[in-house]
NUKE-495363 format. One record per residue (C-alpha): x, y, z; residue number from 1; chain; residue in three letters. Coordinates in steps of 0.1 Angstrom, whole numbers, plus 5000, padded with zeros to 4 digits. Example, Ala and Ser with C-alpha at 12.3 -4.5 7.8 and 13.67 -1.06 7.14 Angstrom:
! residues 2
ATOM   c1   c2   c3  nr kette rest
ATOM 5123 4955 5078   1     A  ala
ATOM 5137 4989 5071   2     A  ser
END
This chain:
! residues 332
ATOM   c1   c2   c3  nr kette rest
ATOM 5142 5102 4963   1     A  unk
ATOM 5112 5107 4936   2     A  unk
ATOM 5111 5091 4905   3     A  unk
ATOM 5123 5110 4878   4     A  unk
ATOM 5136 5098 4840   5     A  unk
ATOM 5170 5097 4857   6     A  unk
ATOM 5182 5061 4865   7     A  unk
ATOM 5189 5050 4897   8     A  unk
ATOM 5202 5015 4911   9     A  unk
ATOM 5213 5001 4943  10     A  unk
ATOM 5237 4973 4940  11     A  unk
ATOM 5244 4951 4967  12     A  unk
ATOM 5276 4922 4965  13     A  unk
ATOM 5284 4900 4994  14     A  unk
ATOM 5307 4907 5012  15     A  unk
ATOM 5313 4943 4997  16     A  unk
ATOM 5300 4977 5006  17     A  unk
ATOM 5263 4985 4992  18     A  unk
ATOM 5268 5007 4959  19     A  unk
ATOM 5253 5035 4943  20     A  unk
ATOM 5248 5045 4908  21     A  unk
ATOM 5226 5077 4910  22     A  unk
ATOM 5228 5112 4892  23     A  unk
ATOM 5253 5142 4909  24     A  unk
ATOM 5224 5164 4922  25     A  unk
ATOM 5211 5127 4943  26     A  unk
ATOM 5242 5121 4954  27     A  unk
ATOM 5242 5142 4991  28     A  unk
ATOM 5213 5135 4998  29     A  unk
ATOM 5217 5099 5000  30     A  unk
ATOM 5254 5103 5016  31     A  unk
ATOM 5235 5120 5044  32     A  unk
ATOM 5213 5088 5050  33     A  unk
ATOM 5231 5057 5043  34     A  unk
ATOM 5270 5072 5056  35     A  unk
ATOM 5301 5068 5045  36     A  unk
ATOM 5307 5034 5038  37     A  unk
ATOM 5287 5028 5008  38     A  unk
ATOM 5301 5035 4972  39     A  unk
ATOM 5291 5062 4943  40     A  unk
ATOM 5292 5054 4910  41     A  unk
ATOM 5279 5094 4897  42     A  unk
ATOM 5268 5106 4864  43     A  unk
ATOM 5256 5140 4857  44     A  unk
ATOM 5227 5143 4834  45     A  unk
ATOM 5236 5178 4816  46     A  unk
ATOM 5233 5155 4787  47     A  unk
ATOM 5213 5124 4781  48     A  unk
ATOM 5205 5108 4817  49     A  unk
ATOM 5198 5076 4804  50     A  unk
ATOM 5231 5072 4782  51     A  unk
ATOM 5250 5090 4811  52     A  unk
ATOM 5230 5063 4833  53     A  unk
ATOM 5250 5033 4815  54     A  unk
ATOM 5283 5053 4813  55     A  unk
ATOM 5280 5046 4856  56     A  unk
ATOM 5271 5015 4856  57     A  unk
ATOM 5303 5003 4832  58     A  unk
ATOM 5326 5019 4854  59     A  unk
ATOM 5307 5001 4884  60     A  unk
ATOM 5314 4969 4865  61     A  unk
ATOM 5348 4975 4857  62     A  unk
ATOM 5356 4985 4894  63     A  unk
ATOM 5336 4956 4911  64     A  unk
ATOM 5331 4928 4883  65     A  unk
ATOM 5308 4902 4890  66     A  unk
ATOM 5305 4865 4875  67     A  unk
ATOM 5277 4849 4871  68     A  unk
ATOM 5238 4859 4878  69     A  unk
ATOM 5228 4893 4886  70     A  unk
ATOM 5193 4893 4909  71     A  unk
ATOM 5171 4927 4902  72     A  unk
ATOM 5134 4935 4915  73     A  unk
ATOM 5113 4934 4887  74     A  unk
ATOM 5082 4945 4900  75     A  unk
ATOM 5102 4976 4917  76     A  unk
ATOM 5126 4988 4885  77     A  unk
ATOM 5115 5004 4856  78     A  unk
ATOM 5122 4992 4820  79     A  unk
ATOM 5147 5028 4821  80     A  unk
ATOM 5165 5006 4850  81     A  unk
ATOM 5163 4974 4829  82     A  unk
ATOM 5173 4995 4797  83     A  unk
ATOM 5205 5003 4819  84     A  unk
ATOM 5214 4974 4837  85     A  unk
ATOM 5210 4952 4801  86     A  unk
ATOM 5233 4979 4782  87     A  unk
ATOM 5264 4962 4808  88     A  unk
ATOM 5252 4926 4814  89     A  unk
ATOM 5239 4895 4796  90     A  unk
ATOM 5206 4895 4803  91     A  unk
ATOM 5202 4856 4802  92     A  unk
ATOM 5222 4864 4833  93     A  unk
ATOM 5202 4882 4854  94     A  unk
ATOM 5167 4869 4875  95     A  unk
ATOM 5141 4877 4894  96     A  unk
ATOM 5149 4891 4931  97     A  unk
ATOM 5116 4900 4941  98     A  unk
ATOM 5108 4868 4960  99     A  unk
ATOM 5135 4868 4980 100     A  unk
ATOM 5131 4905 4984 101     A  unk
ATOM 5093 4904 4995 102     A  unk
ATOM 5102 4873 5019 103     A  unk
ATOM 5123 4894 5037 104     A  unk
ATOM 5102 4926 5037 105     A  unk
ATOM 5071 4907 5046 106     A  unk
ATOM 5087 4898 5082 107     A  unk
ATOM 5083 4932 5100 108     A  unk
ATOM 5104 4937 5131 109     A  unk
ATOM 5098 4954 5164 110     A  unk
ATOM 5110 4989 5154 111     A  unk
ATOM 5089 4989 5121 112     A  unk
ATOM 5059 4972 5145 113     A  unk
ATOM 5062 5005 5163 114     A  unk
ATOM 5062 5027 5131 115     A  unk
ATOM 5026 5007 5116 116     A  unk
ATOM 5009 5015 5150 117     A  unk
ATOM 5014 5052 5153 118     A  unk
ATOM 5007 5054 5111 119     A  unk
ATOM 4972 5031 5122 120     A  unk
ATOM 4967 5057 5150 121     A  unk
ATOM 4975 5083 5130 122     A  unk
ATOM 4944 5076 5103 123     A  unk
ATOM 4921 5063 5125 124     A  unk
ATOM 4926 5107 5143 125     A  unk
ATOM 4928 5121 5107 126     A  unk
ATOM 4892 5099 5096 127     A  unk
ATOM 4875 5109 5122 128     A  unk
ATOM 4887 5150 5122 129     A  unk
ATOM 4873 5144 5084 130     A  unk
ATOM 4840 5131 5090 131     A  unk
ATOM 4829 5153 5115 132     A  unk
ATOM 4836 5181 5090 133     A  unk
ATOM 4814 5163 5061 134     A  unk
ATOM 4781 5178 5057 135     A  unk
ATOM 4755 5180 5027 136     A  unk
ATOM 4768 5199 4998 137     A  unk
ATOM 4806 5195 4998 138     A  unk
ATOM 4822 5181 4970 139     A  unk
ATOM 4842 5145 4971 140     A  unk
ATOM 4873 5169 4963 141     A  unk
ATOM 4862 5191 4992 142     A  unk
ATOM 4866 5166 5016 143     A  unk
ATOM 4900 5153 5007 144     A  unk
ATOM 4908 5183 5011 145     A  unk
ATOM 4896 5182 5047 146     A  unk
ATOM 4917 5152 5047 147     A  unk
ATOM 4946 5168 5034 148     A  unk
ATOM 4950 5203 5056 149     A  unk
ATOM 4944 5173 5090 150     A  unk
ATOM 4978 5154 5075 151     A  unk
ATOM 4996 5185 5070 152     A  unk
ATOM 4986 5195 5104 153     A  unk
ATOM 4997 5163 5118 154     A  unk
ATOM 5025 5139 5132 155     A  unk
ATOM 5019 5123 5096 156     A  unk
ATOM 5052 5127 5068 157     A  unk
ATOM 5024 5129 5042 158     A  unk
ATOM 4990 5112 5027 159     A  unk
ATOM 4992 5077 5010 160     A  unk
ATOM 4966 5069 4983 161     A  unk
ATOM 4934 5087 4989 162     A  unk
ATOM 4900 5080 4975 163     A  unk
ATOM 4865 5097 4984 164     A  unk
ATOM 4835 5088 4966 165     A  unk
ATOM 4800 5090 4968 166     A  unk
ATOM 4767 5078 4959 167     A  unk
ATOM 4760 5053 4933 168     A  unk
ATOM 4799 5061 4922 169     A  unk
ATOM 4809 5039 4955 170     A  unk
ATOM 4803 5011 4937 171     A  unk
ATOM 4833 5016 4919 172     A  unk
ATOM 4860 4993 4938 173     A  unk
ATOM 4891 5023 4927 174     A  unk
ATOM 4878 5054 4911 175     A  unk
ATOM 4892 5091 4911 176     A  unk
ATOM 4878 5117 4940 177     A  unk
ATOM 4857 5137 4919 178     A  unk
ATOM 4836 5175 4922 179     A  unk
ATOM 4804 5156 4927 180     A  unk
ATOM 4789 5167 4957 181     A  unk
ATOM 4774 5147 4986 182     A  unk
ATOM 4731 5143 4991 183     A  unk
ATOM 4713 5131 5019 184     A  unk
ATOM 4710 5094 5016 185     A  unk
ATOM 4745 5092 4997 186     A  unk
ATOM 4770 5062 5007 187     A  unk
ATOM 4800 5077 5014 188     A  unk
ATOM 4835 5063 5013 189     A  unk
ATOM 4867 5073 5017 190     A  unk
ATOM 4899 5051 5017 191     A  unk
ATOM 4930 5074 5026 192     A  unk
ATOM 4963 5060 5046 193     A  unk
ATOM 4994 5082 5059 194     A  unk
ATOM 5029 5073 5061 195     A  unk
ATOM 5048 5080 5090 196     A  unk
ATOM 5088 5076 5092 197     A  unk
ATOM 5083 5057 5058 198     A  unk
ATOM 5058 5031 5064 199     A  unk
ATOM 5021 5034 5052 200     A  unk
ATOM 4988 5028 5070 201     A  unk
ATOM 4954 5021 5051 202     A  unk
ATOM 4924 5024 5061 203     A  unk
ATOM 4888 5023 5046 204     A  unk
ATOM 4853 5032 5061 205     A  unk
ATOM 4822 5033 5045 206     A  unk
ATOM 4793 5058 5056 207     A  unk
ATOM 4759 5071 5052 208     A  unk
ATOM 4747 5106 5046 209     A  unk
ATOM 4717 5113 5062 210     A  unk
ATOM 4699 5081 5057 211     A  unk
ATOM 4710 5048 5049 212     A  unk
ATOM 4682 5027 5027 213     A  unk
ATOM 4673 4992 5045 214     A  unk
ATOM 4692 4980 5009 215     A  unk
ATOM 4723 5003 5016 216     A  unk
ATOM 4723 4983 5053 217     A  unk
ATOM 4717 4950 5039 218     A  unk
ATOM 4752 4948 5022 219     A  unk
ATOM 4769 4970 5049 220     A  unk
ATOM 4765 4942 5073 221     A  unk
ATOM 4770 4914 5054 222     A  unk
ATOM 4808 4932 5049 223     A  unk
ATOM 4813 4938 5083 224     A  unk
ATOM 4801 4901 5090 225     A  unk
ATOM 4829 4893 5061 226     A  unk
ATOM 4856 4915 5077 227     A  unk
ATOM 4855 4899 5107 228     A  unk
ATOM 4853 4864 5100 229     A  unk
ATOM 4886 4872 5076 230     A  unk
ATOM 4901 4890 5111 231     A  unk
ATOM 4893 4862 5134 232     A  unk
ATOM 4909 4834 5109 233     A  unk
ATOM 4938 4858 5110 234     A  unk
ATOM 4966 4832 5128 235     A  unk
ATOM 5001 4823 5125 236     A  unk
ATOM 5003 4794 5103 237     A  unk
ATOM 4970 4799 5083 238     A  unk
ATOM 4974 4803 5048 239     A  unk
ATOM 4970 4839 5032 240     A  unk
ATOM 4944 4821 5006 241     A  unk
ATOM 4923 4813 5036 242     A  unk
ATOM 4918 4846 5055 243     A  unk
ATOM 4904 4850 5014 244     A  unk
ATOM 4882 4824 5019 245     A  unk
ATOM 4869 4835 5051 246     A  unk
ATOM 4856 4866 5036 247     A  unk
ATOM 4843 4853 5007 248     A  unk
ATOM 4824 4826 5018 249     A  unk
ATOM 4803 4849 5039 250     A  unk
ATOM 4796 4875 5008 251     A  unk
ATOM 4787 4842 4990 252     A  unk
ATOM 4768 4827 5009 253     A  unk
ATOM 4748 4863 5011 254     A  unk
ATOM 4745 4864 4974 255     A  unk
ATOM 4769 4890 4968 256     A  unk
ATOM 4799 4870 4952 257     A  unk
ATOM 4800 4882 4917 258     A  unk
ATOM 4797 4918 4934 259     A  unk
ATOM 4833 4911 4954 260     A  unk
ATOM 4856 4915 4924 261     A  unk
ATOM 4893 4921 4947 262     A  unk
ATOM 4910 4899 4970 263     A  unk
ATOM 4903 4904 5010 264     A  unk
ATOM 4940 4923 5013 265     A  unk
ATOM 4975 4934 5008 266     A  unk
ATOM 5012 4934 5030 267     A  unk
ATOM 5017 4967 5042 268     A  unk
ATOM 5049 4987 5050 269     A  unk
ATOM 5075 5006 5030 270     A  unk
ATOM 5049 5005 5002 271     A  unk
ATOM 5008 5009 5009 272     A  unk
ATOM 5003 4983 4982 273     A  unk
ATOM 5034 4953 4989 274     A  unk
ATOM 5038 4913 4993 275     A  unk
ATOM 5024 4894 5005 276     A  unk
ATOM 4989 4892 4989 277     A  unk
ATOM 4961 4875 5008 278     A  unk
ATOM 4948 4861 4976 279     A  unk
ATOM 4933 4826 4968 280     A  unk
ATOM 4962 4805 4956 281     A  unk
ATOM 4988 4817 4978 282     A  unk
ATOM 4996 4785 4999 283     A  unk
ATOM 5024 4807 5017 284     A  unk
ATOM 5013 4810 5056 285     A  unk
ATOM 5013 4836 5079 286     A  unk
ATOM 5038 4841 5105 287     A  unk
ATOM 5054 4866 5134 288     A  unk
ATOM 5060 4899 5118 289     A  unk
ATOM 5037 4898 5088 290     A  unk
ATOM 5014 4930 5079 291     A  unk
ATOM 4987 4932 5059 292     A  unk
ATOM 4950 4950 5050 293     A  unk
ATOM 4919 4932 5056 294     A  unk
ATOM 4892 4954 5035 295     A  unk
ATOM 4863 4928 5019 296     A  unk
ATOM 4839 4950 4996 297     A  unk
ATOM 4803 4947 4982 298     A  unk
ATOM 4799 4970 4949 299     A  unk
ATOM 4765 4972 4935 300     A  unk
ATOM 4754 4989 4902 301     A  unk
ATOM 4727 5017 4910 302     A  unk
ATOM 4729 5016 4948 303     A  unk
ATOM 4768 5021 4958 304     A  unk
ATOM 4796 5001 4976 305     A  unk
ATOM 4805 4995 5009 306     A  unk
ATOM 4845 4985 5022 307     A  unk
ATOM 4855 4981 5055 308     A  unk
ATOM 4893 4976 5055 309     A  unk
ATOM 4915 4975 5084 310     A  unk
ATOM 4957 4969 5088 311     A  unk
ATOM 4965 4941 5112 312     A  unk
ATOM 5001 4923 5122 313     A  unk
ATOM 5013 4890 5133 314     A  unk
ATOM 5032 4896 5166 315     A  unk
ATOM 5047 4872 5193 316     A  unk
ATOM 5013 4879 5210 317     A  unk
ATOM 4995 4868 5181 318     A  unk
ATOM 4971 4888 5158 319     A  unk
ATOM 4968 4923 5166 320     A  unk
ATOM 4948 4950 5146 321     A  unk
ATOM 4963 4984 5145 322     A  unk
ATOM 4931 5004 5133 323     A  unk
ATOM 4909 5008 5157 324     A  unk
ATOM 4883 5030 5138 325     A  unk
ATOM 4847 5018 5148 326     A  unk
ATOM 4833 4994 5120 327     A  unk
ATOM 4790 4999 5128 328     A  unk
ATOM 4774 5018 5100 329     A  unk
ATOM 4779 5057 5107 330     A  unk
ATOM 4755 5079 5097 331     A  unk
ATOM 4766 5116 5099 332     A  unk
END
């Protein structure tokens, strides 16, 4: 389902069937997916969605009441959801699920494992099908375009976030694809992930047009010197605030720490951006299921930026990484 200005909430009770409170023209399409079990609390919005919105959610309370707190995701509802949910309860009654819900969607299992590899693969074939097609001239848009028609083309359900840029505008950490066009000498980067069966893969490779200046090298390596001392410390156990550490000591020590304004990476799954963040000051640790990006940066005013960022998982095995796109300086 997209997002739309139409309310939606899933309500889950112990020891009762998952509920629905969704608009008429959703309602089908989610019967189709989650069976026949669940329940449907439907409003049609040939009116005012919102106000039709809470007219669902009272009869949900009156036909399943509930004592004491109500849990909802904050980071994941909207204030149209809060707007909703506030309009039937106390709202000194309801907290915070999203811990418990990220604990739970951090730990990946073997079937969603499965699902991160082929999105990995699936980038890592759909990167190198759009470099090979780069050449002097085309536009940033032109070649996320390239990027586009390859994920249309493939096993892929669609693109994640994409971002190309170029010249001095790499230095930009998150910036918009633009209609400037490439020159010979140009950093290029591109940071694109696709999702496949509903869970994302991100990747990010940075490359040289041409020519790479002996400046432009300089703070390529010392990334890819960052990115994998942050993959090696990569254990179960380890604190996420020290595969951080890992990769920032090295840019430090280089001279390049004020230029490293992002932590080293991000869970992975359902969501391209999710929990848990490998961030200083999380103490949390690592353990058996757990996906994540590892993508340190150097962004420098006047020359560019160079990221290298790969997706890796904690299995049974240990530490695997799932993209497999090589990480030496390419020039094309």
């Amino acid at each position: 389902m997209h997002t739309s200005e139409r309310p939606t909430a899933l309500v889950m009770q112990r020891g009762r069937p998952d509920a629905f409170v969704l608009p008429s023209l959703e309602t089908r399409r989610v019967r189709d997916v989650v069976g026949a079990d669940a329940e449907f609390f439907i409003y049609t919005d040939a009116t005012d969605p919102v106000a039709a919105a809470k007219g669902a959610f009272a009869e949900f309370k009156s036909a399943r009441p509930t004592e004491g707190t109500v849990a909802m995701e904050f980071r994941s509802a909207r204030l149209v959801e809060y707007e909703v949910v506030e309009s039937t309860y106390e709202w000194d009654a309801v907290v915070d699920l999203e811990d418990a819900a990220a604990a739970l969607r951090g730990r990946k299992d073997q079937q969603e494992i499965e699902k991160l590899r082929t999105a990995a693969s699936l980038v890592d074939d759909l990167l190198e099908e759009t470099v090979e097609a780069v050449t002097p001239g085309m536009t940033e848009a032109e070649i996320e375009g390239v990027l586009h028609k390859a994920v249309i083309d493939s096993e892929a359900d669609k693109l994640g976030a994409v971002i190309v840029v170029s010249g001095e505008r790499s230095s930009q950490p998150h910036t918009n694809t633009s209609d400037r066009a490439v020159e010979h000498g140009d950093p290029l980067m591109i940071d694109a992930g696709v999702v496949y069966d509903g869970y994302y893969s991100d990747i990010t490779r940075t490359f040289a047009l041409g020519e790479a200046s002996d400046a432009f090298r300089e703070i390529y390596d010392v990334v890819q010197a960052s990115a994998r001392a942050a993959r090696e410390r990569v254990a179960e156990g380890v604190a996420f605030q020290e595969i951080d550490r890992a990769s920032r000591t090295v840019i430090e020590d280089a001279g390049y720490g004020d230029d490293y304004p992002h932590r080293v990476g991000h869970g992975l799954g359902l969501e391209g951006h999710e929990p848990p963040y490998l961030v200083e000051g999380n103490e949390a640790t690592l353990g058996v299921g757990h996906a994540f990006t590892v993508e340190p940066g150097i962004y420098v005013d006047g020359l560019g930026g160079v990221r290298i960022e790969d997706d890796m998982v904690i299995t049974e095995d240990g530490p695997e990484v799932l993209t497999s796109f090589p990480r030496d300086l390419r020039i094309l």
